[in-house]
C-alpha positions in Angstrom: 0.0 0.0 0.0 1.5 3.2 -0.6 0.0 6.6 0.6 -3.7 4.6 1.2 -3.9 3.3 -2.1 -3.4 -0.1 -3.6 -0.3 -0.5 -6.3 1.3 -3.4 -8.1 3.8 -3.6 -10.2 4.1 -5.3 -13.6 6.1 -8.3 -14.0 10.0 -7.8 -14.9 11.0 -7.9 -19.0 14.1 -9.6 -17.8 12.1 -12.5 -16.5 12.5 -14.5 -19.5 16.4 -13.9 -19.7 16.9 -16.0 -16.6 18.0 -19.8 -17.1 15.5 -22.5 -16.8 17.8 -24.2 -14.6 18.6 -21.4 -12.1 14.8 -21.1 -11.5 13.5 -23.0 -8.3 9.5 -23.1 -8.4 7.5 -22.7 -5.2 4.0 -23.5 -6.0 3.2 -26.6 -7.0 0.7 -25.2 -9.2 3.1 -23.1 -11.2 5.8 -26.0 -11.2 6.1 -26.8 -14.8 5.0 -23.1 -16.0 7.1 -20.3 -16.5 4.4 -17.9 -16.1 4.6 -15.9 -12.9 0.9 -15.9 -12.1 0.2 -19.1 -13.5 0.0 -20.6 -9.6 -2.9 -17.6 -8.6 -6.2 -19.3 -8.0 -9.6 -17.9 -6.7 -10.2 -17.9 -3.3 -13.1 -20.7 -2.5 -13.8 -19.1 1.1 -13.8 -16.0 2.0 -13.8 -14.8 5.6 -16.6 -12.2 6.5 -14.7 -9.1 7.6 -16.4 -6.0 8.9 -14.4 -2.8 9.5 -14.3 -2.0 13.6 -17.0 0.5 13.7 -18.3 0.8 16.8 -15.1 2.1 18.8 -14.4 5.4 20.1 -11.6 7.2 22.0 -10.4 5.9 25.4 -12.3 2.5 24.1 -9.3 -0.6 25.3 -8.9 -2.8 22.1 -7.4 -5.9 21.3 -4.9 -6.2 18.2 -3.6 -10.4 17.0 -0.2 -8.8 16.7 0.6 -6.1 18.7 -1.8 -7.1 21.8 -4.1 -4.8 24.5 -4.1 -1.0 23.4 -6.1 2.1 24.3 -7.7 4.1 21.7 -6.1 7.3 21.5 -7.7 9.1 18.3 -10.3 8.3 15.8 -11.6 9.3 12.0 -13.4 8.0 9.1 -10.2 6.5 7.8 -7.3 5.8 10.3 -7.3 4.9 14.1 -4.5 5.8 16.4 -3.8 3.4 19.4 -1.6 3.1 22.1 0.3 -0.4 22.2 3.0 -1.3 24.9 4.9 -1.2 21.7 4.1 2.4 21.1 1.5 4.5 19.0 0.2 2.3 16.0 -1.8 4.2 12.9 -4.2 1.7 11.7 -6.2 2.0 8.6 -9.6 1.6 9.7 -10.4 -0.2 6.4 -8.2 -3.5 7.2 -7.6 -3.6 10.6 -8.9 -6.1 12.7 -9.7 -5.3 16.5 -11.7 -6.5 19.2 -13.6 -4.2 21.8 -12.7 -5.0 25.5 
């Protein structure tokens, strides 16, 4: 992600200069495919996320990674919280927290 929006890049041109040999494939289903997508398949389930709406300022939150934090600011779009590891700036959009 870079500066909130979504960005990929485009495959190399010198892909095709490097020896078949040299190449060590990773995904069994790209194994006997050159094609760097070729191993990209549709996900079958999806997991029903919801944004975090219903928190507020001084609201105590818990994070999988960085643990128990309080809720220091809040907008539409990014959520500042207070970890033991320090202040944390969470897009509201993908993060994933649970009210305490």
């Amino acid at each position: 992600m870079y500066f909130g929006s979504r960005n990929s890049n485009p495959v190399s041109r010198f892909i095709d200069d490097i020896p078949e040999q040299l190449l060590i494939y990773c995904n069994t289903f790209a194994e006997k495919k050159k094609d760097a997508f070729s191993g990209w398949s549709d996900v079958d389930e999806v997991d029903e996320f919801k944004p975090t709406t219903d928190i507020s300022k001084g609201d105590l939150v818990k994070h999988e990674i960085f643990g128990v934090g309080e809720v220091v600011d809040i907008d539409n779009f990014v959520v500042l919280i207070r970890f033991s590891a320090g202040l944390k700036e969470l897009a509201l959009e993908y993060v994933r927290l649970e009210k305490i």
